[in-house]
N, CA, C and O atoms as CSV, one atom per row, in Angstrom:
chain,resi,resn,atom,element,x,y,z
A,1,UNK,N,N,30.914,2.700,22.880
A,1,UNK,CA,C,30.223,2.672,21.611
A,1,UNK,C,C,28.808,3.206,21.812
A,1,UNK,O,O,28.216,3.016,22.875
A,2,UNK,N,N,28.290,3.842,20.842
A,2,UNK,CA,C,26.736,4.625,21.399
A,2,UNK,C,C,26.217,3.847,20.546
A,2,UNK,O,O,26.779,3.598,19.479
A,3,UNK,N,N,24.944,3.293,20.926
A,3,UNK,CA,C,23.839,2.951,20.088
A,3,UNK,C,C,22.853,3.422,18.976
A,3,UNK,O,O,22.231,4.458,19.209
A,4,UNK,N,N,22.706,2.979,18.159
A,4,UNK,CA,C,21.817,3.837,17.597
A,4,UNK,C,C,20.136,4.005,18.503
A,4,UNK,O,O,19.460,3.438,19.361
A,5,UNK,N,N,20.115,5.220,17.570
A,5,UNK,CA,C,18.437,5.115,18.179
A,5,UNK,C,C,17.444,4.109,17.968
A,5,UNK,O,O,17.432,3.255,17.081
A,6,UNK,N,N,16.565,4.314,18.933
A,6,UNK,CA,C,15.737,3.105,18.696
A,6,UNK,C,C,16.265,1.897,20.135
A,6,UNK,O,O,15.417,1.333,20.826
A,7,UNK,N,N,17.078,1.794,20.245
A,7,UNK,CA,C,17.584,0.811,20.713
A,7,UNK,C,C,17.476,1.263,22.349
A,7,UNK,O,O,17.473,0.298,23.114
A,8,UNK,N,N,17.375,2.762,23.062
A,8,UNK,CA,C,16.679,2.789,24.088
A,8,UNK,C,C,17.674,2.161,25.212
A,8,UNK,O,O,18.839,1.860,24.953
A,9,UNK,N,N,17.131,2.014,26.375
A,9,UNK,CA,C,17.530,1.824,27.188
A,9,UNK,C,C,17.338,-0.191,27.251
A,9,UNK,O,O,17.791,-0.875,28.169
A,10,UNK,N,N,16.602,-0.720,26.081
A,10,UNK,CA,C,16.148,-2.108,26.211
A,10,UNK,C,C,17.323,-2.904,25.725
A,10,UNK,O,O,17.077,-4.103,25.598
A,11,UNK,N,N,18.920,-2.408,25.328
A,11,UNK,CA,C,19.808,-3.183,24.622
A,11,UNK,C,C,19.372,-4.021,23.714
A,11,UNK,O,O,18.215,-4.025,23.294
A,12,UNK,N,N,20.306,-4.815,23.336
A,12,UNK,CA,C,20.310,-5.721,22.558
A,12,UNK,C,C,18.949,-6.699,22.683
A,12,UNK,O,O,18.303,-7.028,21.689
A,13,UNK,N,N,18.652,-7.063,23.878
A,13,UNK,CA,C,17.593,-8.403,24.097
A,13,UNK,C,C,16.250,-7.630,23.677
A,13,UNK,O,O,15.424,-8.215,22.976
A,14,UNK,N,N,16.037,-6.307,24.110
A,14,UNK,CA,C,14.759,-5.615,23.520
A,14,UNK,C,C,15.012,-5.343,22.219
A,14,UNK,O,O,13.980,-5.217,21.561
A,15,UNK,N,N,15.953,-5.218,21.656
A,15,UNK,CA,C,15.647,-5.116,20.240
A,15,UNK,C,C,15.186,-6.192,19.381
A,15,UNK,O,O,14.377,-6.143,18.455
A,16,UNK,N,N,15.950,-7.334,19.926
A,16,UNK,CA,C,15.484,-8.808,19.285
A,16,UNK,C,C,13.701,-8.899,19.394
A,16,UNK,O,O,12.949,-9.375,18.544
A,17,UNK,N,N,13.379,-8.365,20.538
A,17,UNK,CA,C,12.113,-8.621,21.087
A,17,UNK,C,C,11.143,-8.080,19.973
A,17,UNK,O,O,10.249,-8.641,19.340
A,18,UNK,N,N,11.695,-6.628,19.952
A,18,UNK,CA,C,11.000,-6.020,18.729
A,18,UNK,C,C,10.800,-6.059,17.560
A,18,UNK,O,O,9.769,-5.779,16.949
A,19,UNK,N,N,12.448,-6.649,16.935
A,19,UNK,CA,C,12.593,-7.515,15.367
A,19,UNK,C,C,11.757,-8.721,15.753
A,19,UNK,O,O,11.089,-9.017,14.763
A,20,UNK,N,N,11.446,-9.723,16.975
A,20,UNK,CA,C,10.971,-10.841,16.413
A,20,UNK,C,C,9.339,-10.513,16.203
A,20,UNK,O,O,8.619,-11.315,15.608
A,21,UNK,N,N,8.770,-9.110,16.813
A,21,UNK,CA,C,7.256,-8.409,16.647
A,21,UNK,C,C,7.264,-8.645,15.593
A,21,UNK,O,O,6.532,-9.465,15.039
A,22,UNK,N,N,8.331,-7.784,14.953
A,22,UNK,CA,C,8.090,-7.328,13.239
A,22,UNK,C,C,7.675,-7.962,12.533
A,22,UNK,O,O,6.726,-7.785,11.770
A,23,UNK,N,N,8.544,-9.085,12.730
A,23,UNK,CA,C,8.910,-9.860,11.659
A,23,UNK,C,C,7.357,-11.217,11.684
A,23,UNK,O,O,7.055,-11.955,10.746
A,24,UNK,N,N,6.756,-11.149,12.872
A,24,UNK,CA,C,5.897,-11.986,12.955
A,24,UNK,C,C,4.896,-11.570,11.887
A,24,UNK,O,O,4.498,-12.167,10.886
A,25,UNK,N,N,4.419,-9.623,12.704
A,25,UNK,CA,C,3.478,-9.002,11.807
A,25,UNK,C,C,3.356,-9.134,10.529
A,25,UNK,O,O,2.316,-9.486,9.973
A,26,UNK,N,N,4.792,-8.763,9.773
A,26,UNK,CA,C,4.879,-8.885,8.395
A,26,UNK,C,C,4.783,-10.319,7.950
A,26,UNK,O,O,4.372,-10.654,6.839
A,27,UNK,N,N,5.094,-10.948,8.668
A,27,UNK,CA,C,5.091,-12.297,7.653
A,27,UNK,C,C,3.331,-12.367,7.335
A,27,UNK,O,O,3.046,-13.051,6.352
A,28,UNK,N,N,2.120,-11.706,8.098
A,28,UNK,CA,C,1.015,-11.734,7.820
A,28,UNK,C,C,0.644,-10.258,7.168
A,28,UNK,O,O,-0.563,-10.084,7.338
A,29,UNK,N,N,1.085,-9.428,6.662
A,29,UNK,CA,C,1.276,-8.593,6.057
A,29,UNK,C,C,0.569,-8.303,4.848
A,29,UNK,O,O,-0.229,-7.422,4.526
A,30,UNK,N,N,1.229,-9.573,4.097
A,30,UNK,CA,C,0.845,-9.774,2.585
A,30,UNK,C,C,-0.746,-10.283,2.864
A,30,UNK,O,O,-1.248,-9.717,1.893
A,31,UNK,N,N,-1.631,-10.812,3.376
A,31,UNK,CA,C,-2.555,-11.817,3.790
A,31,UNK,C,C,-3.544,-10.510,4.034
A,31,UNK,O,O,-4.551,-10.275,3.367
A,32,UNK,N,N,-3.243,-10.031,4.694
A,32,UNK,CA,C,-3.925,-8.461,5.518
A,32,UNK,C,C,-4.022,-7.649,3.948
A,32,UNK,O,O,-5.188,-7.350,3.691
A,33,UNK,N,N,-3.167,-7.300,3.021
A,33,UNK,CA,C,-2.994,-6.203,2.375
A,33,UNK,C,C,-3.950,-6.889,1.051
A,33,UNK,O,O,-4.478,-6.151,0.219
A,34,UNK,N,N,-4.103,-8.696,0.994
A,34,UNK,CA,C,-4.735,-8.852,0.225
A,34,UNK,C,C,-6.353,-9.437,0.772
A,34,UNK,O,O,-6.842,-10.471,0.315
A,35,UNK,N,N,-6.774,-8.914,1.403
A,35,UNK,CA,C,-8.066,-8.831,2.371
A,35,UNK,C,C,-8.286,-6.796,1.981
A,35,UNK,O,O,-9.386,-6.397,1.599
A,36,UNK,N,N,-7.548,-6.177,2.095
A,36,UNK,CA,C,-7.834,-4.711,1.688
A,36,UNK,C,C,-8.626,-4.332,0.853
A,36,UNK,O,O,-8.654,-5.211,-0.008
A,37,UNK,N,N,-9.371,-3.444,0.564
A,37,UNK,CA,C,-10.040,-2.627,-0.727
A,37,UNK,C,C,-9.926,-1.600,-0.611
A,37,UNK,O,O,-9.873,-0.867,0.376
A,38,UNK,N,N,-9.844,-1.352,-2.239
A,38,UNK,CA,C,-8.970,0.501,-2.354
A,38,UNK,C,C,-10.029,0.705,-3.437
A,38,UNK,O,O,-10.161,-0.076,-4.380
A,39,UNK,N,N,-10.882,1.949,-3.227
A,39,UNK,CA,C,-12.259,2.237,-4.264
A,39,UNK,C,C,-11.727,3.030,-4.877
A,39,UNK,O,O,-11.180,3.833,-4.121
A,40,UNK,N,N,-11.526,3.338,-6.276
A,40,UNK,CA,C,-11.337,4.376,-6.939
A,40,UNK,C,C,-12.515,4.881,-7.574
A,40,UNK,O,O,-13.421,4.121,-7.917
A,41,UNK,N,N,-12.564,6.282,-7.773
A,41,UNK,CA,C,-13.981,6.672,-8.509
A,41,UNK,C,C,-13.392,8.076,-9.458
A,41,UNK,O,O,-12.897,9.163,-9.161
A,42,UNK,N,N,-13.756,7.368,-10.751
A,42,UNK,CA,C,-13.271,8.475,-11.493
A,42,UNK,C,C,-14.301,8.899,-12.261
A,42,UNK,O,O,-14.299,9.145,-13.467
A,43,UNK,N,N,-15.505,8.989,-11.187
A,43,UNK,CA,C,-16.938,9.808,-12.558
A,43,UNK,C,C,-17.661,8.514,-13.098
A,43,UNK,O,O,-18.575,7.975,-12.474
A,44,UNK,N,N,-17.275,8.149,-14.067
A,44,UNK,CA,C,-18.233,7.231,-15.016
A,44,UNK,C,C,-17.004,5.582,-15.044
A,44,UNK,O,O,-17.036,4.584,-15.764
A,45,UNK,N,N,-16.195,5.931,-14.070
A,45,UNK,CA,C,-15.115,4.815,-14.487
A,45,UNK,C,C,-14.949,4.695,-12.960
A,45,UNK,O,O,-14.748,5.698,-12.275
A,46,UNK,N,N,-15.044,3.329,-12.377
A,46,UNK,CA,C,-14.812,3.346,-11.022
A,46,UNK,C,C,-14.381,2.150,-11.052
A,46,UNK,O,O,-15.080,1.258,-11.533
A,47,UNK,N,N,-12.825,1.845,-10.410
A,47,UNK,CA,C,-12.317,0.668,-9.975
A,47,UNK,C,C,-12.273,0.341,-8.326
A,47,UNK,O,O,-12.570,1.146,-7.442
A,48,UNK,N,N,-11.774,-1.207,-8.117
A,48,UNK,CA,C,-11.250,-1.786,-6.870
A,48,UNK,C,C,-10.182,-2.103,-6.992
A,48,UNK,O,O,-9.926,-2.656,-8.062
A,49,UNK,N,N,-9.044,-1.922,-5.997
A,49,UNK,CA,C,-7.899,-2.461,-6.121
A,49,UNK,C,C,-8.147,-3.082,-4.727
A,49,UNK,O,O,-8.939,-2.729,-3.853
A,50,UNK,N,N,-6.935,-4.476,-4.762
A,50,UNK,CA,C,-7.117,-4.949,-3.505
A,50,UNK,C,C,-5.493,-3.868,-2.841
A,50,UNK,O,O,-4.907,-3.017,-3.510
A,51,UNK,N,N,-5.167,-4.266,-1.491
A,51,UNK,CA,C,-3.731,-3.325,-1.028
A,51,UNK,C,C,-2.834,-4.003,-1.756
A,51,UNK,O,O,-1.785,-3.619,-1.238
A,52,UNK,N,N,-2.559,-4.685,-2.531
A,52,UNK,CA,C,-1.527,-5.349,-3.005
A,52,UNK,C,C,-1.305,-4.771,-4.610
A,52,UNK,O,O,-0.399,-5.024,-5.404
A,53,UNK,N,N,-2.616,-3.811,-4.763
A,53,UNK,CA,C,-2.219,-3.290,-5.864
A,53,UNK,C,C,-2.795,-4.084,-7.191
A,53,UNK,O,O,-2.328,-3.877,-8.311
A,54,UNK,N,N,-3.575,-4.765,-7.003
A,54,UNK,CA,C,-3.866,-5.605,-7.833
A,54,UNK,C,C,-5.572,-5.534,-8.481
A,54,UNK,O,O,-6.320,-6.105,-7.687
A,55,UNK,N,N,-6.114,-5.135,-9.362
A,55,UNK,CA,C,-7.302,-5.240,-9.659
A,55,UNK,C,C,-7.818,-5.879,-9.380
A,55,UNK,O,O,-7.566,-7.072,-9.550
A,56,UNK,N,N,-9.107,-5.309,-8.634
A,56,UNK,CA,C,-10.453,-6.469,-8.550
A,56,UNK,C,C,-11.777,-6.193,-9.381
A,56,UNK,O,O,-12.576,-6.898,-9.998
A,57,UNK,N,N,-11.678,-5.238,-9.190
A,57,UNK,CA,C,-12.800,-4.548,-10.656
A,57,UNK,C,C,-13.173,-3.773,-11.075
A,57,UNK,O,O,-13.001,-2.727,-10.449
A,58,UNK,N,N,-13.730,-3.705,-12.033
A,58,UNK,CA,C,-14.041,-2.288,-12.308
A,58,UNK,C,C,-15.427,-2.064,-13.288
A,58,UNK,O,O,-16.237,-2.835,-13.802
A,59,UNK,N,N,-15.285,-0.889,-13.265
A,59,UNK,CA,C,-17.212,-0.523,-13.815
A,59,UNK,C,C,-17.034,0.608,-14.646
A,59,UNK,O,O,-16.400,1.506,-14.092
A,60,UNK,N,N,-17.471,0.891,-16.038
A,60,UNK,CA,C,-17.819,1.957,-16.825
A,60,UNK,C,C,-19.073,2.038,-17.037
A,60,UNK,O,O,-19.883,1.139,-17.266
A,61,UNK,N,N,-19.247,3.421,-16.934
A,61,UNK,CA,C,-20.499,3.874,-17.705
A,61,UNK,C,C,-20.980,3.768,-18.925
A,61,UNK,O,O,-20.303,4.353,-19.771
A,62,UNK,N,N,-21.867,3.251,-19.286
A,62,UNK,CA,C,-22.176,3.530,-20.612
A,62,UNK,C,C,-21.884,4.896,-21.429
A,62,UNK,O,O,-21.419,4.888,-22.569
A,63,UNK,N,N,-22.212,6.065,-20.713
A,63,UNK,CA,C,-22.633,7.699,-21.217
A,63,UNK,C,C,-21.045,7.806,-22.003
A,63,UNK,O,O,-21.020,8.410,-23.075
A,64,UNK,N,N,-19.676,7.190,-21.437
A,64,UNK,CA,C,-18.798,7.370,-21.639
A,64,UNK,C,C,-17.883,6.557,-22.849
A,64,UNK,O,O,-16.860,6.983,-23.386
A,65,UNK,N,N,-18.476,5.441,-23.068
A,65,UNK,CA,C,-18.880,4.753,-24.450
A,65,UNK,C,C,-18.904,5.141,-25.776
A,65,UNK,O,O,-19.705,4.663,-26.579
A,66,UNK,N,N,-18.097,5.957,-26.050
A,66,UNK,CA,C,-18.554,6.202,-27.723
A,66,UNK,C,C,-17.558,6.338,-28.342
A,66,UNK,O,O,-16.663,7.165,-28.164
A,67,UNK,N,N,-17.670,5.286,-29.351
A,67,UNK,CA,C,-16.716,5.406,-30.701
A,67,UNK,C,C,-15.595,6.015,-31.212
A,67,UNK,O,O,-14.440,5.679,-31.472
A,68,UNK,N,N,-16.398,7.201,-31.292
A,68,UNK,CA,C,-15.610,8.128,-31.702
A,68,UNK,C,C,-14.809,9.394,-31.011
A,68,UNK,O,O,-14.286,10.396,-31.498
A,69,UNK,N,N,-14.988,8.747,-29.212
A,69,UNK,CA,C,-13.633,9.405,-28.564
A,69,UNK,C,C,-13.067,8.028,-27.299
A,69,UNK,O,O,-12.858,7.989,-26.087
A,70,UNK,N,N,-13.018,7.275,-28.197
A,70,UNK,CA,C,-12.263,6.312,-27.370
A,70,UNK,C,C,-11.178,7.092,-26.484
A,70,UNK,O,O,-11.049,6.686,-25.329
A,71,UNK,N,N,-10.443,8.087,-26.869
A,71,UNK,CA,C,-8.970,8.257,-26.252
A,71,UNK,C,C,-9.770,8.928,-25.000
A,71,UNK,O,O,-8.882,9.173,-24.183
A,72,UNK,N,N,-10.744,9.252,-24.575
A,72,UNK,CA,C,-11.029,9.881,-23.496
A,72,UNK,C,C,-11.907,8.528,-22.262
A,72,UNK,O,O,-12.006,8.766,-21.058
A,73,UNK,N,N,-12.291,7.567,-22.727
A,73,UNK,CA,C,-12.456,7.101,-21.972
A,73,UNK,C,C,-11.006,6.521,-21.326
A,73,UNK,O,O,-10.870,6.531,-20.103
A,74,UNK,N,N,-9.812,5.959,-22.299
A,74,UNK,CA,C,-9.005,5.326,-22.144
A,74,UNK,C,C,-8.173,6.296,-20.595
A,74,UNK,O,O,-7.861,5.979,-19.447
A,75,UNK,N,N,-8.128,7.069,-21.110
A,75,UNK,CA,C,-7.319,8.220,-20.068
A,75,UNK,C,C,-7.727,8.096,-18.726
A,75,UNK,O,O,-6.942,8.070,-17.778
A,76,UNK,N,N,-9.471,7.986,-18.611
A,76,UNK,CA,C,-10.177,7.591,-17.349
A,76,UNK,C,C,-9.634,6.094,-16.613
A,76,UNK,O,O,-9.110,5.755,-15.552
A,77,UNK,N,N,-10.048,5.528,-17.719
A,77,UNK,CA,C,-8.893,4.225,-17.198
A,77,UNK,C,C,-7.610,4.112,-16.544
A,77,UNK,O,O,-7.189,3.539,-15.539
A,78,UNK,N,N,-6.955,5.118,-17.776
A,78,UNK,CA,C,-5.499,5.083,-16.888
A,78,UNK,C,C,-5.432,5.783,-15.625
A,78,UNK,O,O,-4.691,5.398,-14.721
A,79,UNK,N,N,-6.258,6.905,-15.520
A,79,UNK,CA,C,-6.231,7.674,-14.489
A,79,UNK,C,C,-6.471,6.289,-13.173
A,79,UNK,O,O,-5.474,5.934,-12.545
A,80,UNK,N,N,-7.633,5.722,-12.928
A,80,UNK,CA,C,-8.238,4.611,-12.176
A,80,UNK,C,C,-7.255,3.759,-11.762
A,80,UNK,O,O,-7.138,3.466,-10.572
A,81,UNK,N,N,-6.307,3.192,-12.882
A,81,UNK,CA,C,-5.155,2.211,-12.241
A,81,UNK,C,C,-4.027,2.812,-11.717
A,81,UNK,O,O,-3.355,2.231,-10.865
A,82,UNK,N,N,-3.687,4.117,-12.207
A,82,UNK,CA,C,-2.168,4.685,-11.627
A,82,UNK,C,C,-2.954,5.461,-10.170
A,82,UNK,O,O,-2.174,5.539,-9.221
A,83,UNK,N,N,-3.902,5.839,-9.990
A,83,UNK,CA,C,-4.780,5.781,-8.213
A,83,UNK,C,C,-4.985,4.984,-7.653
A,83,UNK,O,O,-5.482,5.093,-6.532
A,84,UNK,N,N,-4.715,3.956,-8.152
A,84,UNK,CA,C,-5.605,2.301,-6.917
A,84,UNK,C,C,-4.240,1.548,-7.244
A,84,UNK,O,O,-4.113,0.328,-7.142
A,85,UNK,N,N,-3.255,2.405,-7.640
A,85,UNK,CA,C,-1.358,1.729,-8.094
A,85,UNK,C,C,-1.130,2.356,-6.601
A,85,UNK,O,O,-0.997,1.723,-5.554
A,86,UNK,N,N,-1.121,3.866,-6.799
A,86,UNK,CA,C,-0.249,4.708,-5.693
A,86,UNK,C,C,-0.842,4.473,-4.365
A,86,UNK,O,O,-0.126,4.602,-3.371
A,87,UNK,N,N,-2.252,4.093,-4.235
A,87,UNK,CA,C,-2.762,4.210,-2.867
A,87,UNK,C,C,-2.456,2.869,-2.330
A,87,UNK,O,O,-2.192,2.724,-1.136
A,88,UNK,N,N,-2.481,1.880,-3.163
A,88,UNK,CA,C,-1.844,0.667,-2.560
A,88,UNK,C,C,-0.409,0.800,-2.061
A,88,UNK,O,O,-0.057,0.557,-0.907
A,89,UNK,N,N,0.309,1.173,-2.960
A,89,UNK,CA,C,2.120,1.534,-2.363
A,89,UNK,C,C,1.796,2.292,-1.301
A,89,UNK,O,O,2.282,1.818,-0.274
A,90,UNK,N,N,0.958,3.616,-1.062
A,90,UNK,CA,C,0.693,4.240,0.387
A,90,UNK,C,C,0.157,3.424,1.486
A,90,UNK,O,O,0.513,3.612,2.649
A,91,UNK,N,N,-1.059,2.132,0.994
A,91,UNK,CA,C,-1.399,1.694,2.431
A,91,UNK,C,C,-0.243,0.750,2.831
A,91,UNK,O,O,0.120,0.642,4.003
A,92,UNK,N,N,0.338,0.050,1.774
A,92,UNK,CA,C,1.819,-0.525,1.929
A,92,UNK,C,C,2.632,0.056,2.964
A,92,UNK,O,O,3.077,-0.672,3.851
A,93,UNK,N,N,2.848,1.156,2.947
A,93,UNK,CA,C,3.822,2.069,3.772
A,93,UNK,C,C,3.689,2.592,4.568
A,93,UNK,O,O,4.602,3.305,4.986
A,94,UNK,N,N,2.544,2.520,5.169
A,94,UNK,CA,C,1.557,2.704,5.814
A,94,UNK,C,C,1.626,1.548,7.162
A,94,UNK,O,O,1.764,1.707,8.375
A,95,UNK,N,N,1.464,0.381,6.322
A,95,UNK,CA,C,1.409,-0.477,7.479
A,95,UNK,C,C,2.653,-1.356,7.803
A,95,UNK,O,O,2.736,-2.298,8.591
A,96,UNK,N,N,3.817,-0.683,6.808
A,96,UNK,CA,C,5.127,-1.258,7.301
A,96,UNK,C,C,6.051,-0.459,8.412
A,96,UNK,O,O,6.999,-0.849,9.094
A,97,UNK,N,N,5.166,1.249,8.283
A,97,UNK,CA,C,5.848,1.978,9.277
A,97,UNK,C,C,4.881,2.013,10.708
A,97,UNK,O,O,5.155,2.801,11.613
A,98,UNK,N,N,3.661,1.014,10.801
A,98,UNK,CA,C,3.492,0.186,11.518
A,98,UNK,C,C,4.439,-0.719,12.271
A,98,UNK,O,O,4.918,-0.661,13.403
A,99,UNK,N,N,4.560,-1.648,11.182
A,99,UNK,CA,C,4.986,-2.738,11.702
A,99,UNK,C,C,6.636,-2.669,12.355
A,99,UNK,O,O,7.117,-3.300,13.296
A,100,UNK,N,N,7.185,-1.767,11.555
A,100,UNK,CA,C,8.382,-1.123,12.592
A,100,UNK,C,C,8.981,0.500,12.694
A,100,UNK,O,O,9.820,1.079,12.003
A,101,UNK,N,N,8.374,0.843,13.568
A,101,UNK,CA,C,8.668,2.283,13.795
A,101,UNK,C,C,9.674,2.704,14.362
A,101,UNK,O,O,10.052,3.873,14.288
A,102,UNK,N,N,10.399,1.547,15.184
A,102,UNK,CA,C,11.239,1.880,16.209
A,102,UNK,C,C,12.501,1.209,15.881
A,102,UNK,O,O,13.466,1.236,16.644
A,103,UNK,N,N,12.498,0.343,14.259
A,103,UNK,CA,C,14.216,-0.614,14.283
A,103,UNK,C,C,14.520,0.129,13.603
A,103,UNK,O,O,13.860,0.437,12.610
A,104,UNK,N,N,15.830,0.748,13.993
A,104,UNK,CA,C,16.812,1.224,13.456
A,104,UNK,C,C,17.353,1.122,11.801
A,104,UNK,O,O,17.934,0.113,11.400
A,105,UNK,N,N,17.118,2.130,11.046
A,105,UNK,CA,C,17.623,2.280,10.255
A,105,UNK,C,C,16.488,1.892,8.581
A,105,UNK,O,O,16.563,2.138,7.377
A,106,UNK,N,N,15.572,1.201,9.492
A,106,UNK,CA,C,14.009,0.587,8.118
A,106,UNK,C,C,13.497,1.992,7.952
A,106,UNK,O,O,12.839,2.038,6.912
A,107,UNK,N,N,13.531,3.026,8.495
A,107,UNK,CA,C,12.950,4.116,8.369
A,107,UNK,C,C,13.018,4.912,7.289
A,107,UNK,O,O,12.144,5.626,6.796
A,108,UNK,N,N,14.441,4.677,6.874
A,108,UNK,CA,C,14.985,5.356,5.656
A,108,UNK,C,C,14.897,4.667,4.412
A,108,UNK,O,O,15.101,5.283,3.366
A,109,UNK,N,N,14.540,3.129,4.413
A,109,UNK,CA,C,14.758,2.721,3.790
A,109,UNK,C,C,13.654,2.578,1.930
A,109,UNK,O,O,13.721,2.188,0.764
A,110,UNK,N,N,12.645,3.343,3.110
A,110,UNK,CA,C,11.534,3.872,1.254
A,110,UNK,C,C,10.561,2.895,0.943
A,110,UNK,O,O,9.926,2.897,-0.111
A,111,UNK,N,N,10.416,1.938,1.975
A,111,UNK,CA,C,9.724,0.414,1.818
A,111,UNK,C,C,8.412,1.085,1.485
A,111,UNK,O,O,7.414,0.405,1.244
């Protein structure tokens, strides 16, 4: 029977060794990703996301304030959360292909 990759010359007992790494890392994962800051700067509209994707704050300009083109500040906005959305899913993936580079088959899996 051939092994998959990953699995090396360490069999079975090194792989456990390596799932029980993983699995330690990640269980502190979430803890780490919400300790993160993700700056977005969109001009006159600048947010924080923490890595979890989650707002921490944000700041408008006054200059950008007016009445009568609300729909353009709004857009800045949206722009700010769908950037401090995607860069969180990137540092996410980021530090899960960290946390296992070498078990078989998580690679593909799009985490």
């Amino acid at each position: 029977m051939k092994l998959p990759k990953g699995f090396g010359g360490q069999g079975i007992g090194g792989y456990m060794q390596q799932a029980k790494a993983a699995m330690a890392r990640a269980q502190n994962l979430e803890q780490e990703l919400q300790a993160e800051r993700i700056n977005i700067d969109k001009g006159p509209v600048k947010a924080v996301f923490n890595g979890q994707g989650e707002l921490v704050s944000v700041s408008i300009d006054k200059s950008v304030v007016d009445p009568d083109d609300i729909e353009a500040l709004e857009d800045l906005i949206v722009g700010c959360m769908k950037d401090g959305f995607t860069k969180a899913v990137e540092l996410r993936n980021e530090r899960l292909s960290e946390i296992m580079p070498n078990i078989p088959g998580v690679g593909g899996l799009g985490l």
